[in-house]
N, C-alpha and C positions, 0 to 999 in steps of 0.2 A: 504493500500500500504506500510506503513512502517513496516507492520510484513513480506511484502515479502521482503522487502529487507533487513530485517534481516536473512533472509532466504537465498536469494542469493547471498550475501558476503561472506559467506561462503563456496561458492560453491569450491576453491582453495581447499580450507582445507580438506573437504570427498574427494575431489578427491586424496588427496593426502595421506591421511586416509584408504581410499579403497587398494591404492597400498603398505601398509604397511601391513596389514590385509592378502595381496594376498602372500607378501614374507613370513609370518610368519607361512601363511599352507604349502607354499611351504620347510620351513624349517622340520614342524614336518614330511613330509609325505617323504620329503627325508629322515628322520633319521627312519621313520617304525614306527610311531607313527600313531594309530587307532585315529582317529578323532569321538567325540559320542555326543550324545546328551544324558543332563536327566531333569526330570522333574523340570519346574520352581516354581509348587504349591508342598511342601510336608510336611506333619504331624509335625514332629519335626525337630527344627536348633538345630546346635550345640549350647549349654546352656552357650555362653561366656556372663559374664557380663559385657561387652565394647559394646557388636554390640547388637542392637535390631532391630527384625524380625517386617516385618509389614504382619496382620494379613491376610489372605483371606479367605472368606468363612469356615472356621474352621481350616483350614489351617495353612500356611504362604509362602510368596514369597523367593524364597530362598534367603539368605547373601551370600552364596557362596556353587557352586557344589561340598566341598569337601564330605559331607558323601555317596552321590553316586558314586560320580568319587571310593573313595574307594571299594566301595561293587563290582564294578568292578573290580578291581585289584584282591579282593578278590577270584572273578569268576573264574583267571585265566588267565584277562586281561592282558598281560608286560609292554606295555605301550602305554599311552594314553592320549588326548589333546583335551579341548573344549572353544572354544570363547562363551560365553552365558552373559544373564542381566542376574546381580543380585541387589536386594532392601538391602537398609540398614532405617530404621528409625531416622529422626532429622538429615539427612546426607546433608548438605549445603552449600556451599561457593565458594568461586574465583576457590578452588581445589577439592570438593565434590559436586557430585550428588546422590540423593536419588536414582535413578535407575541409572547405570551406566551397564560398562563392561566390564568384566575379562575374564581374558587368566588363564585357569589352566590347570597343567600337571602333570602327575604321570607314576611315574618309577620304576616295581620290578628291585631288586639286586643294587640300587643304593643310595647312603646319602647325608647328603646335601652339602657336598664337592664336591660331582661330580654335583649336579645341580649348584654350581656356576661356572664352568668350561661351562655347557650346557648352562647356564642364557648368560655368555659373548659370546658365537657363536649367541645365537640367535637375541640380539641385535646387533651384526654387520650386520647380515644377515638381520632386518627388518629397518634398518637407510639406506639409501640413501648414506653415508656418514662415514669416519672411523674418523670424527671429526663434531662436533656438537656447538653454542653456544645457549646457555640460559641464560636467566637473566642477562646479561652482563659477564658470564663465557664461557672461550671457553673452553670446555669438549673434550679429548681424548677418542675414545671408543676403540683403538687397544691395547691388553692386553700389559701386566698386570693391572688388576685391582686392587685397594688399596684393602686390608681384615683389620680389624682391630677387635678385641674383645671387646663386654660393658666394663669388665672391663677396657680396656687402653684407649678408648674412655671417660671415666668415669673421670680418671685422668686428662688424656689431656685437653679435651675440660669442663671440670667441678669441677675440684680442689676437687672432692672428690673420694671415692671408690662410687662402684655401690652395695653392701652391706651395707652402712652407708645409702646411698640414700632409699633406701627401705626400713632400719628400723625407718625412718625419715616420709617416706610416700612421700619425694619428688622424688621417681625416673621418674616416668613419666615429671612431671615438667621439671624436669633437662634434659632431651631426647628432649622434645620439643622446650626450651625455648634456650639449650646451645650447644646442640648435633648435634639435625639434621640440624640447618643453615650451618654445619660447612664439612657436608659429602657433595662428590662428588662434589667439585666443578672445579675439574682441571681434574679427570677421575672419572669414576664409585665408587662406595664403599662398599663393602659388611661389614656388621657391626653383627658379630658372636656370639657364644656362649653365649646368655641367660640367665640371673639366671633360675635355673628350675621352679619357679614360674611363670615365662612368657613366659611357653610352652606347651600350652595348651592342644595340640593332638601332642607332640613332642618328641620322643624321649630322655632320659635322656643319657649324654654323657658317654659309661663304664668307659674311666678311669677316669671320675670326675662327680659323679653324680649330686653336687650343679649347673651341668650346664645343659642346652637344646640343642641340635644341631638345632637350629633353627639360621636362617641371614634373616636381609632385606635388599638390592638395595637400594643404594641413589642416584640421578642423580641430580648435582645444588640443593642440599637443599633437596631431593621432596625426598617423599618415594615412590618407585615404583611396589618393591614387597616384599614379605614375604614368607618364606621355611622352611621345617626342615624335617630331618629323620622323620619319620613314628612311632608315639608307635603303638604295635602291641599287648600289655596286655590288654587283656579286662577288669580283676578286676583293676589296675591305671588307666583305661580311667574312667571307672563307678566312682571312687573314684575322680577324677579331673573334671566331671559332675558335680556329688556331691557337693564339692565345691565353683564352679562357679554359681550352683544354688544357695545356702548359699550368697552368695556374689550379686546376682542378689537378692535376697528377703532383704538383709540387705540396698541397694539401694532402694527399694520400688516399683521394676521393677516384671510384671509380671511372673511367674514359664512358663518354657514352658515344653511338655510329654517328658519324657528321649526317644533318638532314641535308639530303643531296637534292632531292625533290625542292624543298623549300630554295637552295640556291640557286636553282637553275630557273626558276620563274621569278627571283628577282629582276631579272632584264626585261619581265615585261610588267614589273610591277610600277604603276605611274606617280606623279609626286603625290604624296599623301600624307596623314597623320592617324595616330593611332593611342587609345591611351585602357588602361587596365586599371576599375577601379574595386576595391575588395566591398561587398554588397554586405556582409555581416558586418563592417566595421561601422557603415554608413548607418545602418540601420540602429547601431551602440548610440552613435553622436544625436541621431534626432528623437531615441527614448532617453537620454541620459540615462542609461544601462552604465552601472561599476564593470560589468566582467561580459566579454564576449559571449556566456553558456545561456545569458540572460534573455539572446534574442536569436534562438537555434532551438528547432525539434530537440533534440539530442547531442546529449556530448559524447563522445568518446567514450569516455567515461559510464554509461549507460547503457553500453550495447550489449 
């Protein structure tokens, strides 16, 4: 009896889940966004040495729909929009689930400048509300949204440059520990441009190529999604594989097969942008939920 009623306490929260879910297809389907489905078992993930794939049957679960959502694009798709699970390995806590679920979206003829212009319509359109509080912040979501760059961020909130952080080996540190407490917490915050090293399918910016057109979404602290123009080079993507694999093997993490399929339909992939936002985290920020388990069926923990 007391796993049912961990079961039915919750019952507030899907339901309220459900209707945000409901506004956000209503948002793509009024903008002409193709709504799709792609497989959740396939041959090779993207080779980032951060995320590990959990294996299936020879497989793996996907991290995330982006290398099919692109092959679509590729097709000739414009654009297009899928709610799907995706598995991440060792992924745990108050604000991670090892299976979870994301909202991704892809757009030819668009960069990641226009997806954060699209990113702030769509969370007005899936909030209840053009004011929000979490964590004891009460959040503005009626534009303008804060934008700020790593570098000014880097300054501001960490007394150093974000190139000294990196040749130091502390830039992630300094993001976690000093950065992200410090985004959105009065409105949204898009936090932009990249070193190019931490853009990994991303776009290099023309007129500064040491950067990535790549931002994430902060909402109260929380990171909520991740974007960037589209690289569209087949030999830099195979060469930033490359890499990544190098960097996965130097960690003592398994190799996984290069997607050879996804690089070879780069060359007919056109300019575009893409961004991956976690739909359990979203759904935390606009219940002011303390723990991820608060607005999910089921934990792990429960199976």
């Amino acid at each position: 009896m007391a796993g049912n009623w961990a079961l039915s306490r919750r019952r507030g929260a899907l339901v309220q889940r459900g209707a945000i879910f409901d506004r956000i297809r209503s948002f793509f389907k009024e903008k002409g966004y193709l709504e799709v489905e792609t497989p959740f078992r396939i041959p090779a993930p993207a080779p980032e040495a951060q995320i590990d794939a959990i294996p299936s049957a020879g497989w793996f679960l996907q991290t995330s729909p982006e290398l099919c959502m692109k092959r679509l694009l590729s097709a000739g798709y414009p654009s297009i929009f899928q709610i799907c699970r995706c598995w991440r390995e060792g992924e745990r806590g108050v604000r991670h689930l090892s299976e979870f679920t994301m909202l991704e979206w892809y757009r030819a003829g668009a960069d990641y400048l226009d997806l954060m212009v699209e990113t702030e319509a769509l969370l007005l359109a899936a909030a209840a509300d053009t004011r929000l509080s979490y964590r004891g912040h009460v959040i503005e979501l009626s534009g303008p949204w804060e934008r700020i760059t790593v570098a000014e961020a880097f300054l501001r909130y960490a007394g150093t440059t974000s190139a000294e952080a990196l040749a130091v080996g502390s830039f992630d540190e300094l993001m976690v520990e000093r950065i992200e407490p410090r985004l959105g917490l009065s409105r949204p915050t898009f936090i932009y441009d990249y070193p190019a090293c931490c853009g990994a399918l991303a776009r290099l910016k023309p007129s500064d190529p040491s950067l990535a057109e790549r931002f994430e979404l902060y909402i109260g602290g929380l990171e909520i999604a991740n974007a960037f123009s589209e690289l569209t080079d087949e030999a830099e993507q195979r060469a930033r594989f490359a890499a990544e694999a190098a960097e996965r093997a130097t960690l003592g993490k398994a190799p996984y097969p290069i997607p050879e399929k996804f690089l070879k339909a780069l060359s007919a992939l056109p300019p575009a942008a893409g961004i991956a936002l976690g739909l359990d985290r979203l759904v935390m920020v606009l219940l002011d939920a303390e723990t991820i388990d608060e607005v999910v069926a089921f934990t792990p923990e429960e199976l």
